[in-house]
Legacy VTK file of the C-alpha trace (Angstrom):
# vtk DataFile Version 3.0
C-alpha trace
ASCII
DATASET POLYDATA
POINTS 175 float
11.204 -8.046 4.235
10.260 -4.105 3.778
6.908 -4.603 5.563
8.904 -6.558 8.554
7.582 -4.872 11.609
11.439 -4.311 12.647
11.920 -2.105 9.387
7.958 -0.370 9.384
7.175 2.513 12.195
4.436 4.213 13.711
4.196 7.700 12.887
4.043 10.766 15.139
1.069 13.003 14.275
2.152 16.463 14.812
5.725 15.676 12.976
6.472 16.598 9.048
6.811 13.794 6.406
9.457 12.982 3.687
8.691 11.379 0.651
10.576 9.745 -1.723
9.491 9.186 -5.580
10.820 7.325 -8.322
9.124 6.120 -11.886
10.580 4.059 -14.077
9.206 2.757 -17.315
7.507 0.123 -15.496
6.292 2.011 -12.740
5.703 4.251 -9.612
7.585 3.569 -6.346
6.908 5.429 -3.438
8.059 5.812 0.425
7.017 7.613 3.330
9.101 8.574 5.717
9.513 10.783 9.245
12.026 11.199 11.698
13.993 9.369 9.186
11.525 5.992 9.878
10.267 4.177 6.787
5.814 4.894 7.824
4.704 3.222 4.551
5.641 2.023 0.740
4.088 1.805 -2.048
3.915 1.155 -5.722
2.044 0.512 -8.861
2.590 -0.371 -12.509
2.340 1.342 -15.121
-1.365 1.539 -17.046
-1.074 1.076 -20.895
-1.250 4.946 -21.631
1.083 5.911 -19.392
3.687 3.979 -21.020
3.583 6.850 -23.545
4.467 9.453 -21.150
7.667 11.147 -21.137
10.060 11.252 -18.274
9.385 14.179 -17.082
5.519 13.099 -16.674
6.514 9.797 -15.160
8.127 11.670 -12.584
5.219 14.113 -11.500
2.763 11.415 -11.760
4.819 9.061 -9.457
4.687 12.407 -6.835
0.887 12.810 -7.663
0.382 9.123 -6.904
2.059 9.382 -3.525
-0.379 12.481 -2.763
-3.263 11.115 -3.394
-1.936 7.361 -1.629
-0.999 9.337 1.530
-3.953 11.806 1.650
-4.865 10.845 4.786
-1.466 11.424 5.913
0.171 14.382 4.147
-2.995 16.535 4.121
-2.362 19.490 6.851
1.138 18.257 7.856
4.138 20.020 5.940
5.774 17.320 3.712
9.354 17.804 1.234
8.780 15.486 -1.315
12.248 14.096 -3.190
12.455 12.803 -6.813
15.470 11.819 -8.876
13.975 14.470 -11.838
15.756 17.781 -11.377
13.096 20.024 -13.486
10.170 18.825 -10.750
11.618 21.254 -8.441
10.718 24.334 -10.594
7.392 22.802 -11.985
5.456 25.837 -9.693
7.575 28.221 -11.609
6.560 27.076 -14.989
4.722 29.760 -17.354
3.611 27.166 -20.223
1.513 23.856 -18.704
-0.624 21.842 -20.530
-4.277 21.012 -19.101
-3.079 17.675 -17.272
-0.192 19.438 -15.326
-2.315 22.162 -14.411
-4.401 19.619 -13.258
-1.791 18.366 -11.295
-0.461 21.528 -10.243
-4.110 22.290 -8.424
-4.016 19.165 -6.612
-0.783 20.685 -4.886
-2.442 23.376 -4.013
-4.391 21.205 -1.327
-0.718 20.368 0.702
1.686 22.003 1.937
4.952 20.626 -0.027
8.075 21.346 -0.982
9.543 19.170 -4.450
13.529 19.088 -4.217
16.019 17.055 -6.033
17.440 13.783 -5.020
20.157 12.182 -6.688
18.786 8.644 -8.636
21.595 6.873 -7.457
20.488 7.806 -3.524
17.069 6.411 -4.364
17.254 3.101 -4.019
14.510 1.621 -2.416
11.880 3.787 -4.646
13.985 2.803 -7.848
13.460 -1.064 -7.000
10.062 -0.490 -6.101
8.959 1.046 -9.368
10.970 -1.552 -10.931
9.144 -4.232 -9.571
7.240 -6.438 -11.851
3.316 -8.283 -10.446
3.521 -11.573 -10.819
0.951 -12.618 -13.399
-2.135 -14.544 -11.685
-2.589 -18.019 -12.590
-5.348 -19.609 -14.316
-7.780 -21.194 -12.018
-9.975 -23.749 -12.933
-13.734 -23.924 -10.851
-14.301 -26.780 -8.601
-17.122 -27.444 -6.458
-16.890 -29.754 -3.616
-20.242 -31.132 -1.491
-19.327 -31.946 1.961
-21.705 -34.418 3.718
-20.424 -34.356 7.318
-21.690 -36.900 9.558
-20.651 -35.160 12.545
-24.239 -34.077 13.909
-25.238 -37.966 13.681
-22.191 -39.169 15.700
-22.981 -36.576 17.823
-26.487 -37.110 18.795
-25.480 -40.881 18.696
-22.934 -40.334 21.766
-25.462 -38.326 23.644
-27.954 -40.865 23.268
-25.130 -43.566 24.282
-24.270 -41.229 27.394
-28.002 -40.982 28.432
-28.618 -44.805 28.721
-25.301 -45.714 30.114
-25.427 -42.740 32.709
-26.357 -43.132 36.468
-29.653 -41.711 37.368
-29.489 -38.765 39.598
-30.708 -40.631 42.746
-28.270 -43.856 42.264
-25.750 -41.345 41.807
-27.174 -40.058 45.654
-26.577 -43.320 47.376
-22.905 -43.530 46.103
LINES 1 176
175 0 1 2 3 4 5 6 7 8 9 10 11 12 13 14 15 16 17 18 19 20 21 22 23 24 25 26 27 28 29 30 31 32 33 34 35 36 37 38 39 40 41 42 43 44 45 46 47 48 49 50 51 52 53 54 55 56 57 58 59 60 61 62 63 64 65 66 67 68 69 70 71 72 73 74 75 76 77 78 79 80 81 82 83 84 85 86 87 88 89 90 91 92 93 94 95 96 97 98 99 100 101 102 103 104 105 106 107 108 109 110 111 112 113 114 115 116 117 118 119 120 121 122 123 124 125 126 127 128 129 130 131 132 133 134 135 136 137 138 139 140 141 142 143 144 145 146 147 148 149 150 151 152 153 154 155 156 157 158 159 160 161 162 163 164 165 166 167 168 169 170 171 172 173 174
């Protein structure tokens, strides 16, 4: 249903983007927007050491994950990202970062964005998208299967058929 081509748009290149963030403890959900047109969504779960990360990390990983997902996009253009974590607007303020939000820090140092507050409860569609779970694949056991068509001999059978039933060219001439 989201990636319905009624609900998905085409985006306009010179024009600014919007994107919304959410992370949950299962989660990142993310959505790209412009002229207030859903361009793309997208979402991953949560790797086993991240499910040690506080909030607060959650959150500015879920906004790194959309940069680095939208690259292509967001690099050059000006962009307000929106999260439902309040503090993520004065992260560029901050005096005391450890090493991995410095890291993070740098990487916004490539776009030009703007981090501002969006209420949770406005958030929906990022909020069910970090939510969602992956189905887990099933187990699949190997098969082989030899085909032995018989096609080409039925084939070159008919022909052969055709040729002795068919008219030579001059009885074909005398009508």
């Amino acid at each position: 249903m989201l990636c319905d081509a009624s609900i998905l748009e085409l985006l306009e290149v010179p024009d600014d983007f919007v994107v919304y963030c959410d992370a949950s403890n299962q989660g990142f959900g993310c959505v790209l927007m412009q002229r207030n047109k859903v361009i793309a969504y997208t979402s991953r779960q949560l790797k086993i050491h991240e499910k040690n990360y506080t909030t607060h990390y959650l959150e500015l990983g879920a906004v790194v994950f959309a940069l680095k997902m939208w690259r292509h996009y967001l690099y050059g253009t000006k962009s307000v990202i929106y999260t439902d974590h309040k503090s993520l607007q004065h992260i560029f303020d901050q005096k005391e970062l450890n090493i991995c939000q410095r890291r993070w820090i740098e990487l916004f140092s490539d776009y030009d964005c703007e981090i501002r507050y969006h209420p949770g409860k406005a958030n929906v569609v990022t909020d069910a998208l970090s939510r969602k779970e992956r189905a887990k694949p099933r187990r699949v056991r190997k098969m082989s299967m030899t085909i032995h068509s018989s096609i080409k001999a039925k084939i070159l059978e008919a022909q052969s058929e055709a040729f002795k039933n068919a008219s030579t060219p001059t009885e074909m001439l005398k009508g």
